[in-house]
N, C-alpha and C positions, 0 to 999 in steps of 0.2 A: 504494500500500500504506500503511494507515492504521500511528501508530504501536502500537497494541496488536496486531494483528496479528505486524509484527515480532518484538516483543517476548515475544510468545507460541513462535515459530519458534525464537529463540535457547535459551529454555528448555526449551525440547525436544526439541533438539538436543542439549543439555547433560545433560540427562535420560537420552537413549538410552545416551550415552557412558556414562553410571555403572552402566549395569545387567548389565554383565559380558559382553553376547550373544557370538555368534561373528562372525566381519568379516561376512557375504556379511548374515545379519541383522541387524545394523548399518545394512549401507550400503540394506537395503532398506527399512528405517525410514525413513532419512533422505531416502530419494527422495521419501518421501512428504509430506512437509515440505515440503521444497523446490519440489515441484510446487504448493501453494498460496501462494506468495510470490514465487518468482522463473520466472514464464514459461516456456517454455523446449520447444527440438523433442526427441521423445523422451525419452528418458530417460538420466539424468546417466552420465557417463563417471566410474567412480570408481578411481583407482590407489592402491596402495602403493609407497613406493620405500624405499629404503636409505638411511637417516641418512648413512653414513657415507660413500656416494657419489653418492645422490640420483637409482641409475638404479631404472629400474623393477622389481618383482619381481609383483607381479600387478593386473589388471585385471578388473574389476564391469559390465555394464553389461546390463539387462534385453532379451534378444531377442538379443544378440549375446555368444556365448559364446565364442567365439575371437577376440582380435584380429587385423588384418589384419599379415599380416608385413610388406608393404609400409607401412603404418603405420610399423612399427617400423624400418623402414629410413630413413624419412623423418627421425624423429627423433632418431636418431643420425648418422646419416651428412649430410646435406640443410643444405645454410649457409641457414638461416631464421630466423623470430624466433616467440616466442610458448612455445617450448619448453618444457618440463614443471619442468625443475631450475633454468633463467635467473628463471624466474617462481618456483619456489617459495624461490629464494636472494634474489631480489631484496626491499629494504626493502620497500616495500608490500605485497608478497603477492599481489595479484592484475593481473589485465591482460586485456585483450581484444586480440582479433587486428587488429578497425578500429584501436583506439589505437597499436599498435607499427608499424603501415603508412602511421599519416598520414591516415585515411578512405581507402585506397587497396589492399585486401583483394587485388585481383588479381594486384596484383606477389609473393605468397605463394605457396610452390609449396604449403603448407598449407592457403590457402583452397582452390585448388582440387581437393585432395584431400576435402578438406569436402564442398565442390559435389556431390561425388562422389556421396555417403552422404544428401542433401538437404538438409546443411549451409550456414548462411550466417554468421551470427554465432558467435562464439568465444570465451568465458570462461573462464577457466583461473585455477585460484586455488591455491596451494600450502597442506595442510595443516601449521602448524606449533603444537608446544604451546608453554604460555605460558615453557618453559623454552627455547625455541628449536629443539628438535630439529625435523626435516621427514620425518613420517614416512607422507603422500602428498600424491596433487594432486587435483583434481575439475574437468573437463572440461562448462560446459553450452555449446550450440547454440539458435540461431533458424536456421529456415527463410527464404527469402528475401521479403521484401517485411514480414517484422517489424519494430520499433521495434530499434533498437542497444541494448545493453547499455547500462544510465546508470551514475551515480553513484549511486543508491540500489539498485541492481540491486549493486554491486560493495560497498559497504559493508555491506549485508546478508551479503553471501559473506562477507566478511571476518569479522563481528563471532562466527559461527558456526565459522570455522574451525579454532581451537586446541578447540575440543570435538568437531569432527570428526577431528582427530589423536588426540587423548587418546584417543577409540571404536577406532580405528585401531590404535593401541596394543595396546589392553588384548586386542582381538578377535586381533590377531598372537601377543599373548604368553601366553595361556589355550591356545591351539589349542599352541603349542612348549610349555609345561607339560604337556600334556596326552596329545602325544606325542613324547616327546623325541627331539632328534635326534642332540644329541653332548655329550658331557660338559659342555659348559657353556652345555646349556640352560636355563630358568628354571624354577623348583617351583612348584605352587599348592597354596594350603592351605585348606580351607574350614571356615568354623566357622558351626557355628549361632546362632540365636537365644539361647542358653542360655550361648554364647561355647563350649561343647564344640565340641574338634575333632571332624567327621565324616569329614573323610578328607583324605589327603593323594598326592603322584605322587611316583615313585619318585623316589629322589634326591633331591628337596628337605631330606629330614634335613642334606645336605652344606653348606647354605646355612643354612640355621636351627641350627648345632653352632657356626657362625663367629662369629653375633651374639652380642654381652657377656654378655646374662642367658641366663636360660631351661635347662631341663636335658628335651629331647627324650625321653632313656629312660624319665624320670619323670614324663611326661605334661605336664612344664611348659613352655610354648610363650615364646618371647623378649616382651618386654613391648611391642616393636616392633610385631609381628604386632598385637595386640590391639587397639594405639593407631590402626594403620592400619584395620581391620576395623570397629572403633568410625566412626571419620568416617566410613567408605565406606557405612554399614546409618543417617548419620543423616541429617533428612530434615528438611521444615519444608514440612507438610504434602505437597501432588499437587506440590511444588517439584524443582526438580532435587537431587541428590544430591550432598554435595562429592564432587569430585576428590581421592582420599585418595593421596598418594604421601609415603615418607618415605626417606630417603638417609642409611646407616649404616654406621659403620667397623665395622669387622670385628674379629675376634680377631686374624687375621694382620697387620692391617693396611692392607687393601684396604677399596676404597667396594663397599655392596651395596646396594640399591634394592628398596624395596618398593611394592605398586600394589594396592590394595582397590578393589572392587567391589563392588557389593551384587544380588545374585545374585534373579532374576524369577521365580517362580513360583507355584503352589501351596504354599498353610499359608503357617508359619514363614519370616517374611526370614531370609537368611544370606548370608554376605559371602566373599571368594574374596581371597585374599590371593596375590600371584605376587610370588617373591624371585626374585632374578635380581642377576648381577655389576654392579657399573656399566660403559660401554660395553663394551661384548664386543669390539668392533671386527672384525668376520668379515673383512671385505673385506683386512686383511694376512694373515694366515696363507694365504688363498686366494692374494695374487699373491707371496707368496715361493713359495708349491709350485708354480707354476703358470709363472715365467719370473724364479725368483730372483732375486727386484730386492730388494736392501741397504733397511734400514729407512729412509733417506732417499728412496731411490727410488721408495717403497711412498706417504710422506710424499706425495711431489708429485705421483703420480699419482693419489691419492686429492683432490687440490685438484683437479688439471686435468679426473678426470671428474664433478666437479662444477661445473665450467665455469667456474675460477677463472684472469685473467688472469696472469701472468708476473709484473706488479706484486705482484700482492694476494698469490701464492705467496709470493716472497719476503719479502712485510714479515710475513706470517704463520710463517713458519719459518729469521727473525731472517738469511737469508743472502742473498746477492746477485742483481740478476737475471742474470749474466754465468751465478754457479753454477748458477742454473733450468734453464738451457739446455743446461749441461754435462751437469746429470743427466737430463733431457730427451733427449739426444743419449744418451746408454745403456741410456736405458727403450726408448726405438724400438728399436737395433738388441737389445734381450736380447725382445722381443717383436715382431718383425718388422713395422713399419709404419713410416711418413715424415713423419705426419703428426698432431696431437691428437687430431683429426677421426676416423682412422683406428684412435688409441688408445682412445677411447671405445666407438665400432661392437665392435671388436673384445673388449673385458673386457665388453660388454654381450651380445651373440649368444653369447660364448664360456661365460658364468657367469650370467648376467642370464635370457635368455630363455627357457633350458632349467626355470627357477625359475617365470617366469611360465606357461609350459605345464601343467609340473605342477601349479600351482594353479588354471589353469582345469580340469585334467580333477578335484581336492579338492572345487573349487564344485559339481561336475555329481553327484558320490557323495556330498554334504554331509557331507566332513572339511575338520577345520581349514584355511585356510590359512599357509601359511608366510612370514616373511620375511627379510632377506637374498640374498649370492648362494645357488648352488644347491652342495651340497658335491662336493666334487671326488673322483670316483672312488678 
């Protein structure tokens, strides 16, 4: 792959991110990219997961519109390597299943799930934006008797993938503007070429009344909004589009976060602006209703199913690893299992999967999908 080729890839990748679409045409943009750069059998494996626990909440992939459960058993429960959260937490970002084996794929109970499907080669590269958040992964394959994944195959993934998160983003957070799900979903605002608002979703007034300036009743919109709307509609020429985000204190006092897009189609550009809280953090509310675990308890197992050792908990929440263990030993018995392993499979099938369903059956009616766990009855 020559270098303008690449180069071309990356910006249009970067491009698709900024133009507001829904995830499912997002991701089917970007196959098509990827199919003239990086090789590959079939077509890409694309997830989202949860920031805040890094399991899965839905999955993309052309011809195969349900994933396999046993799939999903494998990677939660399955002591193997290559994993979806190990790789998209890890410094580098990407990996191949040859590389984590040693050139030695068959000691994998992964590869040979692979085998399975006509799978031989396995790139997994976690999407994170440039702020750090991981908010999915991307799954390619070779067929047997292909060339391994290189280093220019994996640096390519890389250089692409905080603008495949960013798309990721924006496509999760337009569809929950669009249809909200609980009171502190995020609002979209769209304003025209002209900067007139053309419409807005309900409840966003409650986010845009918090910001410093602006007075909503009187048509005047926070200087915020504008600022983001501005970058997100500017352009320099057929180029990509910045990534407009801006992060603001509130009347109360809290961080609110803003994300403009510049909005595809017919006539007049227009830009989409989505307010939303700074981290929402779903994932505690759901395990205090769900097996009352103390906001420390909520703490480590929000590390541990992000596949965070005992060290790295402790020196992340300043206590010891004797305590890890202590509160460890009260997550298992206030959620009945023995083991981490065990903790994970189970917050994943119990809150995770029911998420990912319903957003394959979203993809198949073309509604939004959703991200996070799934809300609890």
């Amino acid at each position: 792959m020559d270098g303008r080729a690449r180069e071309q890839a990356v910006r249009r990748v970067a491009e698709l991110a900024g133009r507001g679409d829904d995830l499912v045409t997002f991701w089917q943009g970007c196959t098509e990219v990827l199919a003239r750069v990086v090789p590959h059998y079939l077509g890409p494996c694309w997830y989202t997961l949860d920031p805040a626990s890094l399991l899965v909440t839905s999955h993309h992939q052309d011809g195969l519109p349900e994933i396999p459960r046993e799939w999903l058993a494998q990677e939660y429960y399955a002591d193997d390597v290559n994993k979806l959260a190990d790789v998209a937490s890890s410094t580098r970002g990407v990996a191949t299943l040859h590389e984590a084996t040693d050139g030695d794929p068959t000691s994998s109970a992964r590869w040979h799930q692979n085998m399975a499907y006509g799978g031989d080669q396995e790139l997994i590269a976690g999407l994170r934006t440039s702020s750090g958040e991981v908010w999915g992964a991307l799954g390619l394959y070779r067929e047997p008797g292909q060339p391994v994944f290189d280093d220019e195959d994996l640096e390519l993934v890389r250089a692409v993938a905080p603008s495949l998160a960013e798309g990721a983003r924006r496509g999760l957070l337009i569809g929950e503007a669009t249809e909200p799900e609980g009171p502190d979903a995020p609002g979209l605002v769209v304003l025209g070429a002209d900067w007139e608002l053309e419409s807005m979703t309900p409840g966003v007034e409650r986010w845009l009344a918090e910001l410093p300036d602006g007075d909503v009743d009187r048509g005047l919109l926070p200087s915020a909004v504008y600022s983001v709307a501005g970058r997100a509609m500017r352009s320099d020429g057929d180029g990509p589009r910045e990534v407009a985000v801006a992060r603001v204190r509130s009347r109360a006092g809290r961080w609110v976060v803003l994300h403009g897009a510049a909005l595809v189609g017919e006539g007049a550009r227009r830009a989409a602006v989505i307010v939303e809280p700074a981290h929402p953090a779903r994932i505690s509310p759901l395990l205090m209703a769900a097996y009352r675990l103390t906001e420390r308890e909520r703490d480590v197992t929000r590390l541990v199913l992000q596949g965070r050792a005992t060290a790295e908990i402790a020196t992340e929440l300043f206590i010891s690893p004797h305590t890890v263990q202590e509160h460890l030993k009260h997550i298992f018995e206030k959620t009945g299992v023995h083991t981490r392993r065990d903790l994970v499979g189970t917050v994943f099938f119990a809150h995770y999967e029911p998420r990912v369903r319903d957003n394959e059956a979203r993809a198949v009616r073309e509604a939004p999908l959703r991200g996070g766990p799934f809300p609890p009855a």
